[in-house]
SEZALO-446358 format. One record per residue (C-alpha): residue in three letters; x negated, y negated, z. Coordinates in steps of 0.02 Angstrom, whole numbers, plus 50000, padded with zeros to 5 digits. Last residue first. Layout:
<recs>
AlaXYZ;...
</recs>
This chain:
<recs>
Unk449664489855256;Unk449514471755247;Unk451074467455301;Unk451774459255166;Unk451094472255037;Unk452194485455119;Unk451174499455052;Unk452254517655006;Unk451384534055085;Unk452424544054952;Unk453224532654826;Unk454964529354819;Unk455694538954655;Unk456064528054482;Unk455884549154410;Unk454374542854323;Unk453704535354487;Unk453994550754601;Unk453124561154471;Unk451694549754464;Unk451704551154648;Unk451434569054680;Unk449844569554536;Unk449204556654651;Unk449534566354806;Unk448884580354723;Unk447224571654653;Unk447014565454827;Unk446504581754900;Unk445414588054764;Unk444654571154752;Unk444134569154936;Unk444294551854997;Unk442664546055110;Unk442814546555293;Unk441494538355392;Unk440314536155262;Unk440184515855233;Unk438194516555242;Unk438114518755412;Unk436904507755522;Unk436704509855712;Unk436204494455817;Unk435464492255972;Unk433634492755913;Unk433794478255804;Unk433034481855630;Unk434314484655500;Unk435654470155596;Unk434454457855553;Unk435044456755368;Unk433424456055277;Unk433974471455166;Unk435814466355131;Unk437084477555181;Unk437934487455041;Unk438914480555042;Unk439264464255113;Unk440574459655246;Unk440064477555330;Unk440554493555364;Unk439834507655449;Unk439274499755622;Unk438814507955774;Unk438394495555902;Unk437474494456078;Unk437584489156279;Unk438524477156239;Unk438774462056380;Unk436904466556390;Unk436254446756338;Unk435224455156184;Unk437054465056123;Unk437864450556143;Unk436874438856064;Unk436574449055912;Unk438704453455888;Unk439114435055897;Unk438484429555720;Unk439174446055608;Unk440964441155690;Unk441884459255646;Unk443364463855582;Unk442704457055402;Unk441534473255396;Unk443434484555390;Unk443924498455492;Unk442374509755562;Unk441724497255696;Unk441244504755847;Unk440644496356014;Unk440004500356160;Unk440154491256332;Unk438754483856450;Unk439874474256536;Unk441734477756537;Unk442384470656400;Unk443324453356399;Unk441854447156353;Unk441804453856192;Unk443264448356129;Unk442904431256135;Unk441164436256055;Unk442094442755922;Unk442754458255862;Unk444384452255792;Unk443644442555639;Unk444784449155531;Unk446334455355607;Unk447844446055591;Unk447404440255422;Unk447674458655393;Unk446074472455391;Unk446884489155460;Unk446264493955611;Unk445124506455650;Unk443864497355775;Unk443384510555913;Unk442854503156084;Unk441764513156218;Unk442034505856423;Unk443734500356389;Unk444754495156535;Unk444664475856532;Unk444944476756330;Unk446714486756370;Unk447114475456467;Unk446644457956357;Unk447704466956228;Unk449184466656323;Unk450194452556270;Unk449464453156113;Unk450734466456055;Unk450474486156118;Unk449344498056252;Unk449644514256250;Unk448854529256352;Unk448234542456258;Unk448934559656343;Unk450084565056222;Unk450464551156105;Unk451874539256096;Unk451304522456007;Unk452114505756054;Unk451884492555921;Unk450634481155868;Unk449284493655913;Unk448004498456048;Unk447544514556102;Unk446944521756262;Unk445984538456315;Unk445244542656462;Unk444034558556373;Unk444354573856397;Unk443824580856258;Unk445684584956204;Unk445834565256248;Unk444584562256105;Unk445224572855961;Unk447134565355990;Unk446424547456003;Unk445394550955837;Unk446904557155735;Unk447744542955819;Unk446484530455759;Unk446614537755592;Unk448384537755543;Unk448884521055636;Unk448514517655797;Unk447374500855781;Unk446034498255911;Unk445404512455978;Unk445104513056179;Unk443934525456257;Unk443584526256471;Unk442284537256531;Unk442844546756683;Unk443694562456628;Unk442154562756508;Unk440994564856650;Unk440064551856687;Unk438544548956610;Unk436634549856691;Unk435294544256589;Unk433524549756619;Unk431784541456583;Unk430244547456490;Unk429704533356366;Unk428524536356217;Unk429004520256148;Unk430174525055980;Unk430854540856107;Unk431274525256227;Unk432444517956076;Unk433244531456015;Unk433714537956230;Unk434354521956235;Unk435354524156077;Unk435804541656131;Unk436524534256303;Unk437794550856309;Unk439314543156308;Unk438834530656150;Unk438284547956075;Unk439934554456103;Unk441004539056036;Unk439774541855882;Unk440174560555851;Unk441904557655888;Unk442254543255779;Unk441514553755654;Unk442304568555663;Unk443924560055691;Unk443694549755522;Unk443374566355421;Unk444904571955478;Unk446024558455405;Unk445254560555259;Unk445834578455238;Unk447384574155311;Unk447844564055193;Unk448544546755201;Unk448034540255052;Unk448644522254985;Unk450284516054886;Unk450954502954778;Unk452634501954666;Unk452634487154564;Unk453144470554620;Unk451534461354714;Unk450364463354545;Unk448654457254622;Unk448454439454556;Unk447764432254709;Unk446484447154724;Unk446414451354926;Unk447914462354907;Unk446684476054812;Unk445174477754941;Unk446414474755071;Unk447264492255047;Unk446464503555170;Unk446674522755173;Unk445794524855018;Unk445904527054801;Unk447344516354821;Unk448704518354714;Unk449584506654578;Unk451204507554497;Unk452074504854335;Unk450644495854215;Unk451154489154054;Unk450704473054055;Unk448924478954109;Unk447884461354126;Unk448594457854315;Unk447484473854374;Unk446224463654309;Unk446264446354412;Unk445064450254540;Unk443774463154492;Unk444504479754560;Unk443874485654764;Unk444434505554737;Unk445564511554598;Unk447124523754551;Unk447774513554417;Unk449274521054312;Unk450304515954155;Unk449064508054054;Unk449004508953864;Unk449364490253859;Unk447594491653918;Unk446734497653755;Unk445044507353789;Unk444814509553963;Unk442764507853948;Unk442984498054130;Unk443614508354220;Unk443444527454172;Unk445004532354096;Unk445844546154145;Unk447134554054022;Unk448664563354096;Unk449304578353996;Unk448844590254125;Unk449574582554276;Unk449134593254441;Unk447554601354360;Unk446844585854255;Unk446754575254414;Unk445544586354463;Unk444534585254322;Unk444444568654292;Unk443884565154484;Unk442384577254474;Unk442024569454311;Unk442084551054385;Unk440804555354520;Unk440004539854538;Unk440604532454698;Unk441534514154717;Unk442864521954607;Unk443804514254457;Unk445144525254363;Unk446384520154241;Unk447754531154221;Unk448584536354052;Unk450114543453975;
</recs>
């Protein structure tokens, strides 16, 4: 029985081992010295070369090494009929809310002005509101943005979410459909991109979108780097429709070194860290779902690959 393994982080060991302790006789193979791939029954794997997932004829399922799945349906000959799922773990889950947190809070708290005018030996105070008074909206409800949401409004924060579908959580007011988006842009003063990257979704955050904040919003983007319109974030930020930016993920990655996002003052660069999957933790719900698969079980956190997610 064996698993191919391809991660975007070299820690294969780490990853070996763990896996090791839920299913014993499992061999890992380290993408790409896999040896022969008829041998293939399991790929747990992060951003594959197009078109090599399709080369194991005897592969029964596939699972995300992440929350977010686009990295695999974008390859035209991704396998569509065998069992596919992603992580929703808590672990990961709470590693977003820290850092949606820690960002949405120094957004509150002017740190990027306060970054700048330390830069030029500037003395000058920012007053924010209170929490109670500083409205947050997160786009896209799903595991993560209502971890976040729930972190937020216990805060304080004015909370909102927006979603395709009505969410019901405790103090986070929700917004659904595109019916409503353009409300729940009007009242967001700090926005949180988590959504999950459909055809939907890419190029969301756009200048479009933008303006339908109020003036001298926030933004951050911790979904996907195609949610957002590289072109139409400068302008926006200079003209002070945006006030500034915290980015983590990008079309390319890592992020090109002339890319002029690096050096404008209103921007905050991540290297793709908001929540990284934790082997211990996903090594169970691996483990979990290659016992689902060899009993012909639904998998656990199951992918609809027509939605996206």
């Amino acid at each position: 029985m064996a698993l191919m393994f391809k991660s975007n982080i070299d820690r294969p060991d780490w990853w070996r081992r763990e896996l090791n302790k839920y299913v014993p006789d499992l061999e890992v193979r380290i993408w790409p010295d896999i040896g022969d791939p008829d041998e293939i029954e399991y790929a747990l794997c992060w951003k594959m070369p197009h078109g090599e997932l399709a080369k194991f004829r005897n592969l029964r399922a596939i699972y995300s090494l992440g929350a977010g799945v686009d990295h695999l349906l974008a390859d035209p000959d991704f396998p569509r009929h065998l069992p596919f799922s992603r992580v929703v773990d808590p672990n990961l889950t709470g590693r977003m809310t820290e850092y949606v947190v820690q960002h949405v809070l120094n957004h509150h708290r002017f740190c990027h002005a306060y970054d700048a005018q330390q830069r030029e030996h500037v003395w000058k105070e920012h007053f924010a509101p209170f929490a109670t008074e500083r409205k947050v909206g997160i786009l896209g409800m799903g595991e993560l943005g209502s971890g976040a949401a729930r972190a937020l409004q216990f805060l304080g924060f004015d909370v909102a979410g927006w979603s395709k579908s009505l969410k019901n959580i405790d103090g986070v007011t929700s917004f659904f459909g595109d019916d409503q988006l353009k409300a729940f842009l009007a009242r967001t003063e700090i926005l949180v991109c988590l959504l999950p990257l459909t055809p939907e979704t890419e190029n969301i955050l756009n200048r479009d979108l933008f303006a339908k904040l109020p003036e001298g919003a926030g933004i951050i983007n911790a979904g996907r780097g195609p949610h957002l319109v590289d072109e139409d974030l400068i302008p926006a930020l200079d003209s002070g429709q945006l006030s500034a930016a915290t980015l983590d993920v990008f079309r390319t990655e890592p992020l090109p070194a002339d890319h002029p996002f690096w050096s404008h003052p209103k921007i905050r660069i991540t290297p793709h860290v908001a929540s990284i999957s934790d082997p211990a933790s996903v090594a169970r719900l691996v483990a979990e779902n290659i016992i689902r698969t060899k009993n012909g079980e639904p998998l656990l956190n199951a992918v609809d690959v027509n939605k996206g997610y």
